[in-house]
Each structure stands twice: as structure tokens, then as C-alpha cells.
MARTORMAR-147961 format. One record per residue: x, y, z of N, C-alpha, C in turn; residue in three letters. Coordinates in steps of 0.001 Angstrom, whole numbers, padded with zeros to 6 digits, always signed. Example, Ala and Ser with C-alpha at 12.3 -4.5 7.8 and 13.67 -1.06 7.14 Angstrom:
BEGIN
+013190-005690+007800+012300-004500+007800+013200-003300+007800ALA +012850-002250+007080+013670-001060+007140+012900+000030+007870SER 
END
This chain:
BEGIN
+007642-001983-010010+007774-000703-009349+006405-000246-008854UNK +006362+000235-007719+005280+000530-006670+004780+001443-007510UNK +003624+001976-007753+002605+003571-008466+003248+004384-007134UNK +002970+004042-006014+003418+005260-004868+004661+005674-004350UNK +005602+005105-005326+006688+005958-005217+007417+006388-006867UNK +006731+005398-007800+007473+006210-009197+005990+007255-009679UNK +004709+007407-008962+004378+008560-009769+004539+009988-009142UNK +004753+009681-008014+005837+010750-007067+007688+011510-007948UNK +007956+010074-008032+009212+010040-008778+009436+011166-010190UNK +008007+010624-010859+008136+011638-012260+007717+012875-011877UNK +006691+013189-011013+006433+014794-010734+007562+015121-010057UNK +008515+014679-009426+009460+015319-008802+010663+015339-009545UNK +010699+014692-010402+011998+014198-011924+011987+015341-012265UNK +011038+016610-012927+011309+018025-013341+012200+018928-012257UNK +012193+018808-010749+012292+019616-010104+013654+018835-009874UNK +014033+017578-010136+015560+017369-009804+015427+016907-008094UNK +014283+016351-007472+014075+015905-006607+013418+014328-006557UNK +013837+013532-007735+013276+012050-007697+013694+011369-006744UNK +014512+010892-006129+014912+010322-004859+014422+010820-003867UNK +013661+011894-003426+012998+011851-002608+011549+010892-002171UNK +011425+010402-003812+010187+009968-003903+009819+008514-003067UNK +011496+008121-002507+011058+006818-002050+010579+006756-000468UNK +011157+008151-000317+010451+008291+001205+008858+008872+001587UNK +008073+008834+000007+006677+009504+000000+006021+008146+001180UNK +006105+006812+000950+005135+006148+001913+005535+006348+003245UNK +006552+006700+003646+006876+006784+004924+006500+007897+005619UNK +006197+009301+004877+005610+010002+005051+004462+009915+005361UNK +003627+009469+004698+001852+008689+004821+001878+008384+005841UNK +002551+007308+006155+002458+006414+007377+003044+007476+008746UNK +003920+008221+009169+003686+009187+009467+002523+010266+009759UNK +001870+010724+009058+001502+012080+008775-000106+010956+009174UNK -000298+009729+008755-001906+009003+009117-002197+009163+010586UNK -001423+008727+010971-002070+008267+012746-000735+009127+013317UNK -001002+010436+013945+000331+010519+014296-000127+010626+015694UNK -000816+010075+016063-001160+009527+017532-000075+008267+017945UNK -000376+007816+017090+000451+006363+016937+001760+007113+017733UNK +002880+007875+017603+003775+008157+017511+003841+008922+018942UNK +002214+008531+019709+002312+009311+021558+002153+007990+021742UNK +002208+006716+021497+001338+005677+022100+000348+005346+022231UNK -001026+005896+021323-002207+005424+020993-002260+003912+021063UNK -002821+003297+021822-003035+001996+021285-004229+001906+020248UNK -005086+002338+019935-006509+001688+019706-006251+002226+017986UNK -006794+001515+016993-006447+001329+015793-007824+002508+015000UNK -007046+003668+014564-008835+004486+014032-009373+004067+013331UNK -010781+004043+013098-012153+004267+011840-011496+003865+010573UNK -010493+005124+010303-010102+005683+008611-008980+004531+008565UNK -008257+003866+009489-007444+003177+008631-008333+001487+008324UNK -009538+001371+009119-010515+000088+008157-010604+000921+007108UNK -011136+002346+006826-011669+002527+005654-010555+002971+004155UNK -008994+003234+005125-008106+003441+003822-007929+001852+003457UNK -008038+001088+004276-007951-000430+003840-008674-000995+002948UNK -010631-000686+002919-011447-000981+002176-010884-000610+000724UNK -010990+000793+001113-010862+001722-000528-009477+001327-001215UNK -008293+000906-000054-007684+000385-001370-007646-000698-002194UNK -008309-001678-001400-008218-003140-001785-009146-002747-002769UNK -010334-001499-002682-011198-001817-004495-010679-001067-005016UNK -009715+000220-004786-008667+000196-005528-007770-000135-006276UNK -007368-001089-005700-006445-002478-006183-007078-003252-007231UNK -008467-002989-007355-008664-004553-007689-008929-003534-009233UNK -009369-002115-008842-009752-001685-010615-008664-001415-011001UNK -007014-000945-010014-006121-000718-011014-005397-002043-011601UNK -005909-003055-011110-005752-004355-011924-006264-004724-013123UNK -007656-004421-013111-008270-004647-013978-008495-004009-015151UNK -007913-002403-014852-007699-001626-015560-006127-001794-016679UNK -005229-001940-015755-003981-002463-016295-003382-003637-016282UNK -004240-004684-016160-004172-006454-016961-003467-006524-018041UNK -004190-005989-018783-003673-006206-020858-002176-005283-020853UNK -001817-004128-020361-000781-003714-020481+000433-004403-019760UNK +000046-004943-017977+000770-005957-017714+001083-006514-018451UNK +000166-007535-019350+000638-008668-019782+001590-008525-020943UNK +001579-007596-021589+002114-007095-022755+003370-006423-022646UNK +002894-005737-021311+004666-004880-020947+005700-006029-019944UNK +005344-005989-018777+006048-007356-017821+005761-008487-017881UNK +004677-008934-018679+004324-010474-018768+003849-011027-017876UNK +003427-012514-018314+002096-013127-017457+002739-013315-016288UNK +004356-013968-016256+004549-014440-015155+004440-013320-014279UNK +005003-012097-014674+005029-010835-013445+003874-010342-012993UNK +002877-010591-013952+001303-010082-013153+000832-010925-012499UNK +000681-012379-013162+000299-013123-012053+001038-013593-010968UNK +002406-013710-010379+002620-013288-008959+002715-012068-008504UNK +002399-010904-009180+001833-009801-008494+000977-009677-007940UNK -000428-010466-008405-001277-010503-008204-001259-011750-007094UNK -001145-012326-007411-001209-013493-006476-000530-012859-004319UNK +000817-011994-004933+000683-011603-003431+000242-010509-002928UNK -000566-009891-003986-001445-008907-003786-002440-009658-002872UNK -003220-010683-003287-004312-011609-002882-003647-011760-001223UNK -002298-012271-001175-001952-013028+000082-001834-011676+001282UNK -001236-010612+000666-001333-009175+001425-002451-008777+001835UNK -003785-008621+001258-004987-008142+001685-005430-009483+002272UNK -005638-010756+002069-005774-011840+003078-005351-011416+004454UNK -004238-011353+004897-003410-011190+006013-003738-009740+006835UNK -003819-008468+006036-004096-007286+006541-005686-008141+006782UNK -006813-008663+006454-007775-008355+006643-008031-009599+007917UNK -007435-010189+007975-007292-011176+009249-006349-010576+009982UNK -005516-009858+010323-004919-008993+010999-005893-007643+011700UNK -006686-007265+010654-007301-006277+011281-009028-006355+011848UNK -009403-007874+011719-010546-008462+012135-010071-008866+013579UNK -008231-009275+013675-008197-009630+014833-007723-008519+015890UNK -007561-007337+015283-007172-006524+016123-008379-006063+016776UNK -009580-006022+016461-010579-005840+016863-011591-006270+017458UNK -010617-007330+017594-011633-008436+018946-010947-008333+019646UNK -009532-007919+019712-008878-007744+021017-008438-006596+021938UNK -008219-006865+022999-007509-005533+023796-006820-004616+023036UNK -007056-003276+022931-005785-002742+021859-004552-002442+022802UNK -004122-002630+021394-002078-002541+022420-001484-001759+020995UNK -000502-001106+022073+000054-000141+020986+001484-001145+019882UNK +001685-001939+020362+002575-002952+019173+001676-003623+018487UNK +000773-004038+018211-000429-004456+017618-000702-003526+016693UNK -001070-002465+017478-001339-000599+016179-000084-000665+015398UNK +000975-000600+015891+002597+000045+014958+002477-001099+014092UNK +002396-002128+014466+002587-003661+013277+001934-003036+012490UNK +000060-003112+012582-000814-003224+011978-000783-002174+010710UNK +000040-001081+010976-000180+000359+010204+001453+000365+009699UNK +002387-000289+010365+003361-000457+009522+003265-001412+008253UNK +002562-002566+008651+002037-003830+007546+001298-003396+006391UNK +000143-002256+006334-000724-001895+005941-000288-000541+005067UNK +000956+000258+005356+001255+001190+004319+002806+000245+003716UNK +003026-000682+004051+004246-001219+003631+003572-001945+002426UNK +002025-002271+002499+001570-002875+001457+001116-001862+000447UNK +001300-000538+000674+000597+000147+000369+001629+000446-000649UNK +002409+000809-000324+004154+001186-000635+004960+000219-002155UNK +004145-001258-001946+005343-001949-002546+004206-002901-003438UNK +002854-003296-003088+002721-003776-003626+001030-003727-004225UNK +000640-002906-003490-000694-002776-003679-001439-001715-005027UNK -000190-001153-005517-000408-000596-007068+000282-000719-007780UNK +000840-002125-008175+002349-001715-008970+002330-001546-010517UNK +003304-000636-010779+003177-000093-012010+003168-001109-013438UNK +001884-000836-013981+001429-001958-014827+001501-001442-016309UNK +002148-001671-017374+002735-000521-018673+003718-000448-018774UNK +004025+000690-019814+005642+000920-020293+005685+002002-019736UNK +007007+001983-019443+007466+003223-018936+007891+004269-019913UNK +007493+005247-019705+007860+006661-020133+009628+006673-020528UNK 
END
């Protein structure tokens, strides 16, 4: 389970609004570039830099929650978590080295920022522990 939609999930679990929580990344992705959504082609600044910060994001809430992985979902589930964690930021980061040598085009932007909160969404924090 993604961190960005079950820690949404529990703050909204009191209010009797948890199912809303699965539409929190779509919101993001939304509410980031809402240029995107006139036809911007050209890819902004902040989404290299929400890219940087999450991938070292990623890498301390890994390292932070390793031992509980392993203990709560087990080796096999962390290590292909991890493993397409690795193949996701590979791809976004050759995706977005190549968007930037090239002409910008606005299907290039929608991929690039759909790819990039879809990773954001599902796999780039996933919940590592016992659940509550």
C-alpha cells in the first residue's frame, strides 16, 4: 500500500471520508502543473526538483523502514519493491534527461508528469510496518 494514499486514508478514517483518499494523487498531479491542462508543452524547474527530492526521499524512507519491511511483509515484498522502485526512477530519469534535449511537446509533458506522480502514487513510498 502506497504512504500517499493510506496516510491520507487514516486522517480522513475519523471524518468518515477514507475513500476519498485514493483520489489524493490525482489531485497533485492536477493542482502541479495546471498549465499542463492549457497545453503547456515545456516541462517546469519544480517537477526535476519534485523528482530529485523524492528519489532521496525514497531512498531514506527505505532505509528507514527496511527492518520493519522485513519483519512485517517480508524479504520477498521489499525486495521487489525495491527493485521496481530502482526500475521507476531509472526510467523517469532517462525519460526526463530525454525530454530535455528535445523539442518540448505537450504529449511528452502529460506522459512525463502522468509517469512521474503515478510513481509517486503507487510506488515510490510504500507502506513499510504493521498496520494500525
Amino acid at each position: 500500500m502506497p504512504a500517499l494514499t493510506v496516510i491520507p486514508a487514516f486522517i480522513l478514517m475519523n471524518a468518515g471520508f477514507h475513500r476519498i483518499a485514493v483520489a489524493v494523487p490525482a489531485i497533485f498531479f492536477l493542482f502541479w502543473n495546471p498549465n499542463l491542462m492549457r497545453g503547456q508543452t515545456e516541462i517546469p524547474k519544480r517537477t526535476y526538483f519534485l523528482f530529485v527530492g523524492a528519489v532521496l526521499l525514497t531512498v531514506i524512507w527505505f532505509l528507514g523502514g527496511w527492518k520493519f519491511g522485513l519483519q512485517y511483509q517480508g524479504a520477498r515484498f521489499i525486495y521487489s519493491v525495491c527493485a521496481i522502485n530502482m526500475l521507476w526512477i531509472l526510467f523517469l530519469a532517462f525519460f526526463l534527461f530525454r525530454a530535455r534535449k528535445r523539442i518540448p511537446s505537450f504529449t511528452r509533458s502529460l506522459a512525463l508528469h502522468w509517469l512521474l506522480f503515478a510513481w509517486l502514487a503507487w510506488y515510490a513510498f510504500p507502506y513499510l510496518g504493521e498496520l494500525p
